[in-house]
Backbone bond lengths (Angstrom), bond angles and torsions (degrees), N, CA, C in turn:
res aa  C-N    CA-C-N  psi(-1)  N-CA   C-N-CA  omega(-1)  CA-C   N-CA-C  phi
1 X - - - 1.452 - - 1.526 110.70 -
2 X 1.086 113.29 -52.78 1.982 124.52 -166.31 2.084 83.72 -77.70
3 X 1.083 114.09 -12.19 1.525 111.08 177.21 1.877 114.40 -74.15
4 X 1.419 90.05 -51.35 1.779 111.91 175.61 1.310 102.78 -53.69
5 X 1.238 117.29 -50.57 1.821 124.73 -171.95 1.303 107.01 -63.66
6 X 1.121 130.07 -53.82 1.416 140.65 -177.47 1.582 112.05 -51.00
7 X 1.708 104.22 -76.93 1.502 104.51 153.09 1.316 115.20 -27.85
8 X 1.710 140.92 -61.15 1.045 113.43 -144.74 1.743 106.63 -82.23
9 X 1.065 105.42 -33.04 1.820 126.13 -159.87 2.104 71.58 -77.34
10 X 1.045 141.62 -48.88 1.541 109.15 -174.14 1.458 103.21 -67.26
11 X 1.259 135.35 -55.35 0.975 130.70 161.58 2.021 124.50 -0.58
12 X 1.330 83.92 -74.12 1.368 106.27 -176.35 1.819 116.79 -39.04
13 X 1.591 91.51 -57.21 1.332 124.14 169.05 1.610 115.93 -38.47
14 X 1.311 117.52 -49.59 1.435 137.26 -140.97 2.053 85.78 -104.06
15 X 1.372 125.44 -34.38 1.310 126.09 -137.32 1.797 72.06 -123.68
16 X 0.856 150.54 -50.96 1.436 139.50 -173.41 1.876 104.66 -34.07
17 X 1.172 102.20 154.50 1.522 124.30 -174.69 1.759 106.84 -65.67
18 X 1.049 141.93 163.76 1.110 156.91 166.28 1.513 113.71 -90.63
19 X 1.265 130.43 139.47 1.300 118.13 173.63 1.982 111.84 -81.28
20 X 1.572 110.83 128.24 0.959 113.82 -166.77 2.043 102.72 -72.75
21 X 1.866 88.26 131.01 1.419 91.30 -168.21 1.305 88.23 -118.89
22 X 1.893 95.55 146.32 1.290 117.88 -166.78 1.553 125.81 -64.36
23 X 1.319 123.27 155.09 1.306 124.34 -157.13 1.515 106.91 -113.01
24 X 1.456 122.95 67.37 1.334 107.51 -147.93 1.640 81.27 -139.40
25 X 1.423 106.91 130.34 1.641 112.58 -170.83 1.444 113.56 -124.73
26 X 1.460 104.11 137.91 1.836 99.47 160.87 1.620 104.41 -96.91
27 X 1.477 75.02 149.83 1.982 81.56 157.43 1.567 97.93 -167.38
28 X 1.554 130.37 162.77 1.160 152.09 -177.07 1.513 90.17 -67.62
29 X 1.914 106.44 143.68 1.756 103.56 159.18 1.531 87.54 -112.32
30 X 0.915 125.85 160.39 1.527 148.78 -157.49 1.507 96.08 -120.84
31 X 0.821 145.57 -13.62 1.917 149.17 -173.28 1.455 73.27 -104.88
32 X 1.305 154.29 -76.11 1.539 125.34 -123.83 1.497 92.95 -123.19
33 X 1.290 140.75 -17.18 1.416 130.77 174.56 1.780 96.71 99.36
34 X 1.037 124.90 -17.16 1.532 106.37 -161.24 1.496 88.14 -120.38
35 X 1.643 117.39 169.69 1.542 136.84 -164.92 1.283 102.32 -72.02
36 X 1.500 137.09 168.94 0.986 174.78 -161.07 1.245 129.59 -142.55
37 X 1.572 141.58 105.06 1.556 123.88 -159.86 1.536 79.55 -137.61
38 X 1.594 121.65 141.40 1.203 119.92 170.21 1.417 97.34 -172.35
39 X 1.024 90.13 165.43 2.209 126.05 -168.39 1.564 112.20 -101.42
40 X 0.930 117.20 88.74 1.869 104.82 -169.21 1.552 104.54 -107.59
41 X 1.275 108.32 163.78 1.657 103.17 -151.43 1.731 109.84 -164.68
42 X 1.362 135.96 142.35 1.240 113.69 -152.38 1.910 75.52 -138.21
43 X 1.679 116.98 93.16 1.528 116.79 172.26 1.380 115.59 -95.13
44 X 1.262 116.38 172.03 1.769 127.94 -170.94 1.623 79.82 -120.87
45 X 1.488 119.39 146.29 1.456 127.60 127.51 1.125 123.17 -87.88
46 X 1.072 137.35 -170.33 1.653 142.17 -132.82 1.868 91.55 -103.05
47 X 1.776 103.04 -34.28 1.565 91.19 170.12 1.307 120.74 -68.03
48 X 1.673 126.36 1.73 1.260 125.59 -165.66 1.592 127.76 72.98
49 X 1.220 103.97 7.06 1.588 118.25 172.25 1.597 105.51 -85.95
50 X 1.287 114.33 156.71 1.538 135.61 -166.74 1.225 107.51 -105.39
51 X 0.972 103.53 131.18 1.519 108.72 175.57 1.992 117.33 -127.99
52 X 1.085 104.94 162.45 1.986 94.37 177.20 1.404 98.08 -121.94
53 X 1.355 107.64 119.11 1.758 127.00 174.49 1.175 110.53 -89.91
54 X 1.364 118.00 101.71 1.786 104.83 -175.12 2.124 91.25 -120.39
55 X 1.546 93.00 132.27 1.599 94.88 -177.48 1.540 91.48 -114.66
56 X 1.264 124.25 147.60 1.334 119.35 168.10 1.594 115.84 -173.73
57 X 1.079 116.15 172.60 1.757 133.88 -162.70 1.164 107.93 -139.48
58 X 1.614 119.57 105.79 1.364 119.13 155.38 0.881 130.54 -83.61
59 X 1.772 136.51 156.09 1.277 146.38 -148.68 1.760 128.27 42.35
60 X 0.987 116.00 -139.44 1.731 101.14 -166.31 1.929 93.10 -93.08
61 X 1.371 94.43 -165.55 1.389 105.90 -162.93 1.477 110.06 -64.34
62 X 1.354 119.18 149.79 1.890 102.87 -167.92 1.243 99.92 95.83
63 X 1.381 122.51 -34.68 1.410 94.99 -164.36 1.508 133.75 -87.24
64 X 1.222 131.83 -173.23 1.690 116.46 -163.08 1.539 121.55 -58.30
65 X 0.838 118.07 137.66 1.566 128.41 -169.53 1.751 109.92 -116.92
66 X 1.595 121.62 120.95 1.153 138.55 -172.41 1.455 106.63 -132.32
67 X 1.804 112.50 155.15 1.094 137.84 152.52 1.722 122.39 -82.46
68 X 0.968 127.30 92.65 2.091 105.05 156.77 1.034 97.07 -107.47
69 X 1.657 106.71 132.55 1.178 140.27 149.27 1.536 115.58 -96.99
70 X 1.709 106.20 120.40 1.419 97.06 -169.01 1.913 95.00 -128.03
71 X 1.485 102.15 153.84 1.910 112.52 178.52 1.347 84.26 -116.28
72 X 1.449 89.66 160.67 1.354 123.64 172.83 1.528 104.94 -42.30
73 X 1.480 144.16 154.36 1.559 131.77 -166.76 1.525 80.27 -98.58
74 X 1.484 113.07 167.97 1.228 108.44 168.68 1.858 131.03 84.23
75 X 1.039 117.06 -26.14 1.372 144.95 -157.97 1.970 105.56 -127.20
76 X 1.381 105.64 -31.40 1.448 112.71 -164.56 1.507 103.53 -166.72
77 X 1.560 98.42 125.04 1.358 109.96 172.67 1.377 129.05 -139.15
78 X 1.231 112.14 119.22 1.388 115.72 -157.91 1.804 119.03 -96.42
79 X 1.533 102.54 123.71 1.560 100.94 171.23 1.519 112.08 -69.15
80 X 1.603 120.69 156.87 1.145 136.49 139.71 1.496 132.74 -119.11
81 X 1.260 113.07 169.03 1.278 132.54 -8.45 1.352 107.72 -75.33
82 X 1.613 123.20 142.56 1.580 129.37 -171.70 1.536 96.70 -149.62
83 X 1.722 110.22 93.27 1.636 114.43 165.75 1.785 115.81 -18.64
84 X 1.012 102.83 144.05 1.415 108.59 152.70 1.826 131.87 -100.56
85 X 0.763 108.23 131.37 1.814 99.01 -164.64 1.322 96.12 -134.51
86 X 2.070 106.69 119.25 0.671 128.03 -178.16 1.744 107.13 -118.79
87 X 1.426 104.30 120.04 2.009 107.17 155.19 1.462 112.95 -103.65
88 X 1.449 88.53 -179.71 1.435 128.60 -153.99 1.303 123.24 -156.08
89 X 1.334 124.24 42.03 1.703 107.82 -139.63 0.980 111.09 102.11
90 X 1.421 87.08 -161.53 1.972 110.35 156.28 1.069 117.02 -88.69
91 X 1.558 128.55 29.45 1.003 137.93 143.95 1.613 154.52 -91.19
92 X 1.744 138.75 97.15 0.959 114.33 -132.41 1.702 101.21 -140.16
93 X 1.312 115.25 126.71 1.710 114.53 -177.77 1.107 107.56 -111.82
94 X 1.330 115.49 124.06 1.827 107.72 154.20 1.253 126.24 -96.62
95 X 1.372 119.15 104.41 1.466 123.43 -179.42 1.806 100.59 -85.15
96 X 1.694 91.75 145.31 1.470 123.42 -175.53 1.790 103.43 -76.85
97 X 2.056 77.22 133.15 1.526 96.91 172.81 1.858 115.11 -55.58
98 X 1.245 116.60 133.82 1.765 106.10 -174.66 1.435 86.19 -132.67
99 X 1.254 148.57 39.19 1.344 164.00 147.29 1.244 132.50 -30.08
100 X 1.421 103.61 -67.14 1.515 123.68 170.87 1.219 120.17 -77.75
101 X 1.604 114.22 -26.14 1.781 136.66 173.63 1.833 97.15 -51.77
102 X 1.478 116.47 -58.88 1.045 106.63 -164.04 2.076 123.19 -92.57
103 X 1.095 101.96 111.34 1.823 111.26 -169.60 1.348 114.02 -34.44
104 X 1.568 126.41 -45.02 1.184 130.93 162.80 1.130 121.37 -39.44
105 X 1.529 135.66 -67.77 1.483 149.84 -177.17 1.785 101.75 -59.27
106 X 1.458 105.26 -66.90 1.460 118.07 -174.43 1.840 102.35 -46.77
107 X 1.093 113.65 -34.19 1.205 106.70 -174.66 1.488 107.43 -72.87
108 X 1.176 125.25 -55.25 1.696 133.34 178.46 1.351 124.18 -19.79
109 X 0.895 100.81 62.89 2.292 106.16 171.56 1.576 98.81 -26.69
110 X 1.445 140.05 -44.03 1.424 148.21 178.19 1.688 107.24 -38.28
111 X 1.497 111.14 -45.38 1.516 136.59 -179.05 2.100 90.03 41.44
112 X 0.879 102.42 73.52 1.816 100.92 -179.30 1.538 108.75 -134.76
113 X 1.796 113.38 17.09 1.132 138.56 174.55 1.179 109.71 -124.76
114 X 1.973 92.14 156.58 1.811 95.11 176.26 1.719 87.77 -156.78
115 X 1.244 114.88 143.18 1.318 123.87 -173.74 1.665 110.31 -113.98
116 X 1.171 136.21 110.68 1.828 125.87 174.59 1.610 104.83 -125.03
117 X 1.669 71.12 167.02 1.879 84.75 -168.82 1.558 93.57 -80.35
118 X 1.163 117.84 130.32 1.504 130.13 172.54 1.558 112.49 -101.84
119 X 1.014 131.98 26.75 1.627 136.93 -163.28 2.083 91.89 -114.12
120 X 0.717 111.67 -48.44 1.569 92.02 177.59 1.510 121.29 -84.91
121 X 1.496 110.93 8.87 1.413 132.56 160.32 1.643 109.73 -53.10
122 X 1.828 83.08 -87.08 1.430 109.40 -169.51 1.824 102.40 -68.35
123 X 0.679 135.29 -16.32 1.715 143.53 -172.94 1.920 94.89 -66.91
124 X 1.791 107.39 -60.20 1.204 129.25 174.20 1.898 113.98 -43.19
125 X 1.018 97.79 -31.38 2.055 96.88 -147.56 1.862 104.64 -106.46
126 X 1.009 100.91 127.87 1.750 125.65 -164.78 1.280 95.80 -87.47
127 X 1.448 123.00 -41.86 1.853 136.13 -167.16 1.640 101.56 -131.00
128 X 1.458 81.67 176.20 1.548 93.82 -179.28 2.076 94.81 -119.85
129 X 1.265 86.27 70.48 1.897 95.13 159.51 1.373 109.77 -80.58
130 X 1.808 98.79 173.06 0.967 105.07 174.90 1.328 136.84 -95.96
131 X 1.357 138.46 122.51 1.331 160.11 -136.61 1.653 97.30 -113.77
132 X 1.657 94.71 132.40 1.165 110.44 163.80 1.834 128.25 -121.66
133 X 0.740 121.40 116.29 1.592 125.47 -168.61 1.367 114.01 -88.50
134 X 1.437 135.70 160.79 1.143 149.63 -162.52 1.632 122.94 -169.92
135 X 1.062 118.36 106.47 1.542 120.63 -156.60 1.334 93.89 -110.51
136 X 1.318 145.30 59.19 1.980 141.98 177.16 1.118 95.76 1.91
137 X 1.788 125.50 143.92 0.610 121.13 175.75 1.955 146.84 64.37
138 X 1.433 106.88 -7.88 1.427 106.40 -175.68 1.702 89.13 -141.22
139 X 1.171 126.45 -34.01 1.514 137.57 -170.12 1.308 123.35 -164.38
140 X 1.644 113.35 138.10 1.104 114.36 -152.12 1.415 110.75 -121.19
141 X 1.359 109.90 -8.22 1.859 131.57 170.01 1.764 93.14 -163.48
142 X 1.441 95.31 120.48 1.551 104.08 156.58 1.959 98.78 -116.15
143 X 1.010 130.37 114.45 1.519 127.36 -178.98 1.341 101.84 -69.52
144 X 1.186 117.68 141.78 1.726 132.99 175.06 2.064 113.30 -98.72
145 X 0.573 114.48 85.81 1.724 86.81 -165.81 1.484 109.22 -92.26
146 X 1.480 104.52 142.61 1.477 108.57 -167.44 1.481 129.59 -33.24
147 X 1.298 130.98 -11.93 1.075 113.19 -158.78 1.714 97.47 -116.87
148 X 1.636 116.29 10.15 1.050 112.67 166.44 1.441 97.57 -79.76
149 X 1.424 105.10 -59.53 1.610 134.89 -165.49 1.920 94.13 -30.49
150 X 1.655 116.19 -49.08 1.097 114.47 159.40 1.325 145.55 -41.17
151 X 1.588 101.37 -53.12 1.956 107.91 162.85 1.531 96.72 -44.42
152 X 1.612 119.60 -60.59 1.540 105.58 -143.36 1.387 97.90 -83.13
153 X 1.641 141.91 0.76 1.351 106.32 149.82 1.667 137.03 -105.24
154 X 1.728 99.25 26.90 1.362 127.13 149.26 1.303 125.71 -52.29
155 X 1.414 116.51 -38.00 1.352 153.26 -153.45 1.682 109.42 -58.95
156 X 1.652 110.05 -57.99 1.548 134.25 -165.91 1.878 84.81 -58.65
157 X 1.477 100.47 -80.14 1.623 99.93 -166.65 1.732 113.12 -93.71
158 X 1.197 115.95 33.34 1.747 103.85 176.04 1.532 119.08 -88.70
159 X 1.418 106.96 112.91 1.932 98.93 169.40 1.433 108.45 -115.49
160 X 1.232 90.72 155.84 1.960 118.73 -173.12 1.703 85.08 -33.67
161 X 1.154 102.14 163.26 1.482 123.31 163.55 1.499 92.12 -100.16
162 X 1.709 101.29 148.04 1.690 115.71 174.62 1.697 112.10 -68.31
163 X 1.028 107.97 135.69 1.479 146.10 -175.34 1.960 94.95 -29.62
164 X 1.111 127.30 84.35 1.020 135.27 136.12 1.985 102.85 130.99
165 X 1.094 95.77 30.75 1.660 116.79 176.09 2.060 106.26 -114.92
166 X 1.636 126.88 7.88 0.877 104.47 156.71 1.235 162.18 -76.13
């Protein structure tokens, strides 16, 4: 009996969930010389279409903080400039289209990207709830779920861990 218990409670131990650890990466951009830290993310909206959520901060901590939201090319094409409007509740921000600002995107005949300022987002948010997005016109609920919402307010102050502590 005290054998079964033992087994089971290790069991238990061994089969319990992992705490989900964040997915938030550096790497060098090669166009500007300075680091890259971002949150990449593969969401459904409510039509069941896919979308790629990439949140990220170039250069050291402080530094500018953006949304791209990108569709499939081909399938979805997005005008600018077109706010992004995000709730929370009864809570609701529209961060500015930065689309056309950037030469890369603006250049893209594909137009299946959209770039926003995410700094009066994360500036706003105490927790990492769950966020709902809305692009007029292209999407009408993209769900955020907290534990992305978490990477991206990692984002402002996160640096690499030292070289062999990951």
């Amino acid at each position: 009996m005290l054998t079964m218990v033992l087994a089971l409670v290790v069991a238990l131990l061994l089969l319990r969930p992992l705490p989900a650890a964040a997915m938030v990466h550096a790497h060098p951009d090669p166009t500007t010389a300075t680091g890259v830290v971002r949150s990449l993310e593969s969401l459904r909206d409510l039509d069941h279409r896919s979308w790629q959520v990439v949140a990220y901060r170039t250069g050291s901590p402080g530094g500018p903080l953006r949304l791209r939201i990108v569709g499939y090319p081909g399938r979805v094409r997005l005008d600018h400039p077109t706010p992004l409007l995000v709730s929370s509740g009864r809570r609701l921000w529209e961060l500015a289209d930065l689309t056309l600002a950037s030469p890369k995107l603006a250049g893209d005949g594909r137009a299946a990207a959209a770039e926003f300022d995410l700094t009066p987002l994360l500036a706003d948010l105490d927790r990492n709830r769950p966020l709902h997005l809305e692009l007029p016109g292209v999407f009408s609920d993209l769900p955020v779920p907290p534990y992305v919402v978490g990477e991206w307010r990692s984002l402002p102050t996160w640096q690499e861990p030292p070289r062999g502590r990951r």
